[in-house]
N, C-alpha and C positions, 0 to 999 in steps of 0.2 A: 504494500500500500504506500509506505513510503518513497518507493520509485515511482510509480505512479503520480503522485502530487509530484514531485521534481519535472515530470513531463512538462506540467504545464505551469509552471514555475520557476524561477530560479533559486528561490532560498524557502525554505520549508522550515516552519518555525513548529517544535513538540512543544508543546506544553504538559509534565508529567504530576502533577498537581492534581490531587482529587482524586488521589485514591489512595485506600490503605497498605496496597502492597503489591510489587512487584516481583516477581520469580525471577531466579538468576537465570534459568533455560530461557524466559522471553526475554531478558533485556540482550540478554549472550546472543541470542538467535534475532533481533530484532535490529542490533545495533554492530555487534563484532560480525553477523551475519553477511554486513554489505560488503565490509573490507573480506572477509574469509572467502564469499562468493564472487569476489570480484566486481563486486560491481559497482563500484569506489573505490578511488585513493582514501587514503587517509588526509590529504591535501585537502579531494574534492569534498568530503564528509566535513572537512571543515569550516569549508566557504562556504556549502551549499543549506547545510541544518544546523540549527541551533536550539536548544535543549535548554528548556525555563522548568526549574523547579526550586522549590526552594530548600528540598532535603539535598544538602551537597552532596550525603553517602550514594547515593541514588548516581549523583551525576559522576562521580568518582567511579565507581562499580561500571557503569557504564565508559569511560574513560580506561579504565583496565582491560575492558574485552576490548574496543578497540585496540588498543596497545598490544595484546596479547595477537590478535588476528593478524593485524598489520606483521609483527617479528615471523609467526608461525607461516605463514602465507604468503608472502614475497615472492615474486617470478620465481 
Protein backbone atom coordinates (compact mmCIF):
# COMPACT_ATOMS: atom_id res chain seq x y z
CA UNK A 1 0.00 0.00 0.00
CA UNK A 2 2.70 2.17 0.77
CA UNK A 3 4.07 1.87 -2.86
CA UNK A 4 1.12 2.54 -4.17
CA UNK A 5 0.49 6.18 -2.43
CA UNK A 6 4.22 6.85 -3.68
CA UNK A 7 2.79 6.28 -7.33
CA UNK A 8 0.97 9.14 -7.05
CA UNK A 9 2.85 11.07 -4.93
CA UNK A 10 6.14 12.06 -4.12
CA UNK A 11 6.41 12.01 -0.38
CA UNK A 12 4.16 9.97 1.74
CA UNK A 13 3.64 11.01 5.19
CA UNK A 14 2.69 7.71 8.04
CA UNK A 15 1.24 8.80 10.79
CA UNK A 16 1.66 5.95 13.49
CA UNK A 17 -0.27 7.44 16.32
CA UNK A 18 -3.58 5.98 17.53
CA UNK A 19 -2.82 2.85 18.22
CA UNK A 20 -1.84 0.80 21.10
CA UNK A 21 0.56 -1.49 19.59
CA UNK A 22 2.53 -2.45 16.99
CA UNK A 23 4.03 -6.07 16.18
CA UNK A 24 7.77 -6.23 15.38
CA UNK A 25 6.64 -8.93 12.18
CA UNK A 26 4.41 -5.74 10.79
CA UNK A 27 6.80 -2.93 11.31
CA UNK A 28 9.85 -5.41 10.05
CA UNK A 29 7.75 -6.45 7.03
CA UNK A 30 6.09 -3.05 6.46
CA UNK A 31 9.13 -0.81 6.79
CA UNK A 32 12.71 -3.13 6.43
CA UNK A 33 10.30 -4.97 3.93
CA UNK A 34 10.94 -2.10 1.10
CA UNK A 35 14.68 -1.93 1.59
CA UNK A 36 14.82 -6.01 1.94
CA UNK A 37 12.52 -6.35 -1.35
CA UNK A 38 14.05 -3.83 -3.04
CA UNK A 39 12.02 -1.73 -3.61
CA UNK A 40 13.92 1.34 -2.20
CA UNK A 41 17.13 2.65 -1.33
CA UNK A 42 17.58 3.49 1.96
CA UNK A 43 18.22 7.07 0.31
CA UNK A 44 14.93 6.97 -1.56
CA UNK A 45 12.98 5.80 1.89
CA UNK A 46 14.30 8.78 3.18
CA UNK A 47 13.26 11.58 0.86
CA UNK A 48 10.21 9.97 -0.05
CA UNK A 49 8.33 8.82 3.66
CA UNK A 50 8.23 10.31 6.70
CA UNK A 51 7.08 8.68 9.95
CA UNK A 52 5.03 11.09 12.64
CA UNK A 53 4.68 9.50 15.91
CA UNK A 54 5.31 10.53 18.95
CA UNK A 55 6.52 7.04 20.61
CA UNK A 56 10.30 7.47 19.53
CA UNK A 57 10.80 3.51 20.50
CA UNK A 58 8.36 2.84 17.71
CA UNK A 59 10.33 5.00 15.35
CA UNK A 60 13.72 3.62 16.54
CA UNK A 61 12.59 0.00 16.19
CA UNK A 62 11.50 0.96 12.88
CA UNK A 63 14.96 2.74 12.20
CA UNK A 64 16.78 -0.66 13.17
CA UNK A 65 14.81 -2.86 10.56
CA UNK A 66 15.62 -0.51 8.10
CA UNK A 67 19.29 -0.55 9.03
CA UNK A 68 19.31 -4.17 9.51
CA UNK A 69 17.77 -4.66 5.74
CA UNK A 70 19.75 -2.20 4.20
CA UNK A 71 23.46 -4.07 5.60
CA UNK A 72 21.75 -7.71 5.15
CA UNK A 73 20.45 -6.91 1.54
CA UNK A 74 23.00 -4.81 -0.56
CA UNK A 75 23.50 -5.96 -4.25
Amino acid sequence: MILEKLKAADKVTIELDGTEFYGAAFLEEAFGGLIRNKKMTRAEFDKKIALLCEDQEILDEIKEYIDIAEKLYKD
